[in-house]
C-alpha angles and dihedrals in degrees: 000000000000121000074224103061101051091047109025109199117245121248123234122213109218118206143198093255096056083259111148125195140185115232129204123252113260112263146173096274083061111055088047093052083057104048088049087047103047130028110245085255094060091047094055096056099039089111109035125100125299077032116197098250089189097067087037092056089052103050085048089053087047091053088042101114093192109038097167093114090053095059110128112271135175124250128162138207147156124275132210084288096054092244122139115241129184119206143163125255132182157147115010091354080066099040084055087049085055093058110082114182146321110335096041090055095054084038084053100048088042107051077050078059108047088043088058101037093041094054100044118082124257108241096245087226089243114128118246109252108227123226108227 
């Protein structure tokens, strides 16, 4: 067995901004919240270009273990009028506002990934043994 398998390493989401944040391992509940969330078709092609970096942002926020810097605050700007607005933004909205191009997009779908990936068991490669 694997060193890595009995203590998977923890995966760390890299923003725009320098942030850095630990994400969960990904668990039942999970993968539960997900497929309640989103149909199996949906699922299948999360990843897949174009991805639906919407989903993707909200599973990250979910991972997220310290979400302080994600709590709902107020920020204001003109619209196409050139009117101010104030408005409320939080939680994963935020967390999209905080990936600023290219390589914190691919930063943001891979460390989904990892988390995923790190926290699923390998198959072993031995075949099941049937009861008959």
């Amino acid at each position: 067995m694997d060193l890595n398998e009995l203590f998977p390493r923890s995966i760390t989401l890299k923003l725009s901004n320098k942030a850095k944040y630990k994400l969960n391992k990904w668990t039942l509940a999970d993968k539960l919240w997900l497929s309640q969330e989103y149909t199996k078709e949906e699922i299948d092609v999360l990843f897949v270009d174009p991805m639906n970096i919407d989903a993707i942002a909200r599973i990250a926020y979910r991972m997220i273990k310290d979400k302080r810097d994600f709590a709902k605050v107020e920020r204001s700007e003109n619209n196409e009028q050139g009117e101010k607005i104030n408005y409320f933004i939080g939680g994963y909205k935020l967390l999209l506002s905080e990936v600023v191009g290219d390589i914190a997009e691919i930063n943001l779908v891979n460390s989904v990934l990892d988390c995923i990936a790190v926290s699923s068991p390998k198959p072993s490669g031995k075949k099941k043994v049937e009861i008959q």
